[in-house]
C-alpha positions in Angstrom: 0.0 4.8 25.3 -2.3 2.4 23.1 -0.4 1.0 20.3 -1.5 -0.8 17.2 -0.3 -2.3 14.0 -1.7 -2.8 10.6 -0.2 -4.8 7.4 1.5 -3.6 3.9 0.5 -5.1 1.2 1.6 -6.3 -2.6 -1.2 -6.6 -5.8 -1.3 -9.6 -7.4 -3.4 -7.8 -10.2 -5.3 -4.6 -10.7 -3.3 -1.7 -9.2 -4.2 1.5 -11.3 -7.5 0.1 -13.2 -9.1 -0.2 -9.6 -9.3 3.6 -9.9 -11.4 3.2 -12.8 -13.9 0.1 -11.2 -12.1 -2.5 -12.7 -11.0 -5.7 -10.2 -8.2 -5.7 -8.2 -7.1 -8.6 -6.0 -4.6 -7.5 -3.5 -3.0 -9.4 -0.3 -2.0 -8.0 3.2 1.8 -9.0 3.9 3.2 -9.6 7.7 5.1 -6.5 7.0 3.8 -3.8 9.4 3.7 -0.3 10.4 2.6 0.2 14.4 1.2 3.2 16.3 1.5 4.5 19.6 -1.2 7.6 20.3 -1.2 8.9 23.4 -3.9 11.6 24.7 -2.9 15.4 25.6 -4.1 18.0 26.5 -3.6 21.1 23.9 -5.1 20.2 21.1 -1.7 20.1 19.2 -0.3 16.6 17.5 3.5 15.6 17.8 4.4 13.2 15.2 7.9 11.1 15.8 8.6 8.3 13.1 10.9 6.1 13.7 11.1 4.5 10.3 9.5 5.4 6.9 12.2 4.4 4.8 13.5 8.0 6.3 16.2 8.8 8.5 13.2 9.5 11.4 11.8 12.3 12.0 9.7 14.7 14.7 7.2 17.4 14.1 4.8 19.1 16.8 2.3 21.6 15.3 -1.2 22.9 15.8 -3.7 22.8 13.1 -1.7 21.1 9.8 1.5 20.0 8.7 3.1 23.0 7.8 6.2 22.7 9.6 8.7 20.0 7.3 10.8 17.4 9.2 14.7 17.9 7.7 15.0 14.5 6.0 16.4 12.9 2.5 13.4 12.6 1.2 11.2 14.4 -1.5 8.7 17.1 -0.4 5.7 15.8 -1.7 6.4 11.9 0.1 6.7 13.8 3.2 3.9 16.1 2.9 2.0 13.3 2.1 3.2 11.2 5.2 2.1 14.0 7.3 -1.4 14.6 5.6 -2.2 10.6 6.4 -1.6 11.1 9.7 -3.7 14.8 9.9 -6.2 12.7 8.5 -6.4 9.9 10.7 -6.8 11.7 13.4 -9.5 14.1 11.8 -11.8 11.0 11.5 -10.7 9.9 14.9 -12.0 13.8 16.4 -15.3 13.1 13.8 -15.8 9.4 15.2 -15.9 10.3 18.7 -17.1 14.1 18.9 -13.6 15.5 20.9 -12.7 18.2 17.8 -10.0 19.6 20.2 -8.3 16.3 21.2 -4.4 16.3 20.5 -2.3 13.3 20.6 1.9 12.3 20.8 1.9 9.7 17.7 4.7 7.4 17.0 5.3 5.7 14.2 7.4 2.7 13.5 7.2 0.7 10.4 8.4 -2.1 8.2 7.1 -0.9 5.1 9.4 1.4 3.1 7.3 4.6 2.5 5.9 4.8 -1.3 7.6 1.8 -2.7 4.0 -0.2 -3.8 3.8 -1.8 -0.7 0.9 0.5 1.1 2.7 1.9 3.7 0.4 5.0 3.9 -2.7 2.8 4.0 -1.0 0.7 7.2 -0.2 3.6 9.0 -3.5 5.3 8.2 -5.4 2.2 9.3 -3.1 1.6 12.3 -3.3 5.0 13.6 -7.1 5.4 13.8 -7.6 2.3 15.5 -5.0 2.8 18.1 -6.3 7.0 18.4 -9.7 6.1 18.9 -9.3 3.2 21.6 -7.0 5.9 23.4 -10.3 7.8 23.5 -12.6 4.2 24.7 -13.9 3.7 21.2 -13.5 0.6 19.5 -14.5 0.6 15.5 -14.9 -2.8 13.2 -12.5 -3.4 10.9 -15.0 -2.4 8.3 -15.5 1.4 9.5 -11.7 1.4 10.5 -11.3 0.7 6.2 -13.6 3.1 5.5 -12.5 6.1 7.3 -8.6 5.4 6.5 -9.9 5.2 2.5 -12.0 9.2 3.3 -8.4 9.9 4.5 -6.3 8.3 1.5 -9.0 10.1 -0.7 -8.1 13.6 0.8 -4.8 13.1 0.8 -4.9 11.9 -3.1 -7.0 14.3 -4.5 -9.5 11.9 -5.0 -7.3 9.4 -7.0 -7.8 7.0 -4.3 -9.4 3.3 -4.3 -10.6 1.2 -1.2 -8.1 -1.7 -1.7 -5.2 -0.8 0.2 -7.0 0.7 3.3 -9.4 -2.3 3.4 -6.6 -5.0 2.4 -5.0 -3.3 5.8 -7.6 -3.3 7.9 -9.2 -6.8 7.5 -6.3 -8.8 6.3 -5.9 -11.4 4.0 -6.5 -11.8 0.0 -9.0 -9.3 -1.0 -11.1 -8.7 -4.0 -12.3 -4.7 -4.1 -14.5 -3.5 -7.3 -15.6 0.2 -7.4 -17.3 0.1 -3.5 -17.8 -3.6 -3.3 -14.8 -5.3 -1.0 -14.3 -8.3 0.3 -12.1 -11.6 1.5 -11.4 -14.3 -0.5 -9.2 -17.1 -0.1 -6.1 -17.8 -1.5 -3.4 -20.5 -1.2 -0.1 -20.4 0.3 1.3 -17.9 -2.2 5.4 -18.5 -2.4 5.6 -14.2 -2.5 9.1 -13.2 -2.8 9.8 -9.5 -3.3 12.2 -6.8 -4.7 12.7 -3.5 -3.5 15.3 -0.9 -5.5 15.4 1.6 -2.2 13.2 4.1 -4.6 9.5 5.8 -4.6 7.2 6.6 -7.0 5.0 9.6 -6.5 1.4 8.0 -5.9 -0.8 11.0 -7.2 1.5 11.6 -10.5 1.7 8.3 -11.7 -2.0 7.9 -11.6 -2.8 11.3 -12.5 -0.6 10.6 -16.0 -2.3 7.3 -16.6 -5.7 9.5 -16.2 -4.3 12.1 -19.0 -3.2 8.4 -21.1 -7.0 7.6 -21.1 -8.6 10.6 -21.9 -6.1 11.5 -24.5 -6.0 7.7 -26.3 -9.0 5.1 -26.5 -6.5 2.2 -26.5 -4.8 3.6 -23.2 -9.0 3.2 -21.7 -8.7 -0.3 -23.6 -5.8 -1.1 -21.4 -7.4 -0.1 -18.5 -10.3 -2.3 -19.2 -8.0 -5.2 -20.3 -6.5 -5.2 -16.9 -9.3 -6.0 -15.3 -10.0 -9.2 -17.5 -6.5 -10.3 -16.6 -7.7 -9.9 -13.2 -10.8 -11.7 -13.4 -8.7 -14.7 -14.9 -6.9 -14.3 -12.4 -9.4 -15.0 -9.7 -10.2 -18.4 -11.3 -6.7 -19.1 -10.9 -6.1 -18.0 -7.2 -9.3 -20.4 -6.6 -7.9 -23.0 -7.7 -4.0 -22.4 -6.4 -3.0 -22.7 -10.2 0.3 -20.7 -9.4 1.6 -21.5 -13.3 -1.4 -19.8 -14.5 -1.3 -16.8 -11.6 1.8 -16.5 -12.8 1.2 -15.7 -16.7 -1.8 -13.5 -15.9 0.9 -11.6 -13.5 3.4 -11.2 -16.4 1.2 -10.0 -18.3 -0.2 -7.5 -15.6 3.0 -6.1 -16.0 3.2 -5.7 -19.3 0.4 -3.1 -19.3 1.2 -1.7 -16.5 4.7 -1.2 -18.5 2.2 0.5 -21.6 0.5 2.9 -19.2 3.8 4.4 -18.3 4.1 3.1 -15.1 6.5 0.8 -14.5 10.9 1.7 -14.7 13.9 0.5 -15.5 14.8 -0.7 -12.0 11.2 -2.7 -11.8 11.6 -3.7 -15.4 15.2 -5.0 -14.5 14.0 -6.9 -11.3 10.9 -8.3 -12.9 13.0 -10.2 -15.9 15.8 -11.3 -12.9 12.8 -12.8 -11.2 11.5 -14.4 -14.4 15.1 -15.8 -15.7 15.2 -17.2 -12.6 11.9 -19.4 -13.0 9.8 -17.3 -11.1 6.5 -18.3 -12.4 5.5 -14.3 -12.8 6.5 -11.4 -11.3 5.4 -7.6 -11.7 5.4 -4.7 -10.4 3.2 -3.6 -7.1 1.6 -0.5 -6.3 1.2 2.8 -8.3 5.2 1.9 -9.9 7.6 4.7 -10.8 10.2 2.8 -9.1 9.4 0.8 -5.3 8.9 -2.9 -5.4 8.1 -6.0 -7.5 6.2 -9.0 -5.8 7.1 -13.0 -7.6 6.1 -15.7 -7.6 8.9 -18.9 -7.3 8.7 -21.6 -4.2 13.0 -21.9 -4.7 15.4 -19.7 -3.6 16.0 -19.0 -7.0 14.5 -15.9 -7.3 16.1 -13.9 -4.4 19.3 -14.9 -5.3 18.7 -13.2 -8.4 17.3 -10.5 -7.2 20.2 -9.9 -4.4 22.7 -9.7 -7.9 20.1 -7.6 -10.0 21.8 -3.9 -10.4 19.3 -1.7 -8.8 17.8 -4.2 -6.4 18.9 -2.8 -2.6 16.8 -5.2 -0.9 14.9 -8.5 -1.7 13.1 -10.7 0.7 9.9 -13.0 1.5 6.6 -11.6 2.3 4.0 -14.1 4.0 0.3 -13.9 3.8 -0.9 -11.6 6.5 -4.4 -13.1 8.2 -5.0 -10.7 10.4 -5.3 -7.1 9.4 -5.2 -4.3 12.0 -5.0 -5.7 15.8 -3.7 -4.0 19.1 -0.2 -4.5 20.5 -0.5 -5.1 24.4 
């Protein structure tokens, strides 16, 4: 079996008006999801995960995900689990020419499934690197990016953005505009985060922010105002100002909060974090419930959070430097 792992990751800015070719500046996390793909011989794909904030699950099918695992968890999170992984290996079979190729996948992961953290992007990622090195291909990083963002694209009827796939694949503080991604460096960044054990629904929560901005020129104003947060925000990464990453983060969050995005559980963490003397804190990801990232070098800040009503789980993410790699 040839196994891989890739990294989550939390926004420091942008999430939602990347969709739209504003800046966003996300960071990989060393919370990760590993793959194990091993060849066989029928041209059918058995999926076992061990952990997706599920209970586990196994499916063995030919052709697409039509057969459901039984698990607490809504429909459309695990359709969507499944269609990642028919995905991946679609561009694995289009990579390397074997269309009839079947694999036993397994999937174990840190990264609680649809909480802001990009759980779908590490598996994604993970999975196509460790599937075509089964087969004696080995892609860059780059391509690996690409072809998991094809597959997020499917999967999100076309609601998707490169920064979570490439964040994934190549590690590290990214910057992604429209097509144009790339590293950049960043400091030490104190991250703490807070989790409230919920999802939101990925293609919903942008699809209503799309409906926002057609329907209302300020809700396209907000958009755009986003991205000037995040190119102040830049300024500030580059010169480890965490005070002023901090602001720009808070207010992030604020119009994320006007687009309809954000909850009460994430509104109730973020204001723990800040009462704490987090220097910022906001939501990550498309919202709807999931996860908060902070900012606060004390300890201040997860106690907080581990008394906040609605906070199941809070802990400390470190800066991932290495995106997707093998696991001997």
């Amino acid at each position: 079996m040839t196994r891989s792992s890739a990294p989550g990751k939390v926004y420091l800015f942008g999430e939602h008006a990347v969709v739209y070719g504003e800046p966003a500046v996300p960071c990989a996390i060393e919370r990760r999801a590993r793959v194990g793909v091993q060849r066989r011989d029928d041209g059918k794909l058995r999926v076992h995960a061990e952990d997706l904030s599920l209970d586990g699950f196994t499916v063995e099918y030919n052709g697409s995900a039509d057969q459901q695992p039984d698990v607490d968890v809504s429909e459309s999170l695990v359709s969507a689990a499944m269609g990642y992984v028919d995905g991946a290996i679609e561009q694995v079979r289009d990579v390397t020419g074997d269309d009839d190729v079947g694999f036993d996948v397994t999937i174990e992961s840190d990264i609680p499934l649809g909480a802001g953290l990009g759980s779908s992007a590490a598996v994604v990622v993970a999975a196509i690197d460790a599937a075509t090195r089964e087969l004696g291909v080995t892609l860059e990083p780059d391509e690996i990016a690409e072809r998991a963002f094809r597959t997020e694209y499917e999967v999100q009827d076309g609601q998707a953005s490169r920064a979570d796939t490439f964040c994934s694949a190549t590690g590290g503080a990214v910057r992604v505009e429209g097509d144009d991604c790339g590293s950049i460096e960043a400091p030490d960044l104190p991250l703490v985060i807070g989790f409230d054990g919920g999802a939101g629904d990925t293609g919903e929560l942008v699809a209503g922010v799309r409906r926002l901005r057609e329907e209302y020129a300020f809700a396209s104003d907000t958009v755009e105002t986003i991205g000037d947060v995040v190119r102040n925000g830049e300024d500030a990464l580059a010169a480890s100002d965490l005070e002023e990453l901090g602001r720009l983060m808070n207010f992030n969050h604020g119009l994320l909060s006007a687009l309809g995005v954000s909850s009460r559980s994430l509104d109730s963490m973020v204001w723990a974090a800040r009462d704490a003397g987090a220097y910022g804190a906001k939501l990550t990801g498309a919202g709807g419930g999931g996860c908060i990232v902070a900012l606060d070098p004390t300890d201040e800040t997860e106690t907080a959070l581990s008394y906040t009503p609605g906070c199941e789980e809070t802990f400390r993410a470190k800066l991932a430097d290495e995106g997707v790699k093998r696991i001997e």
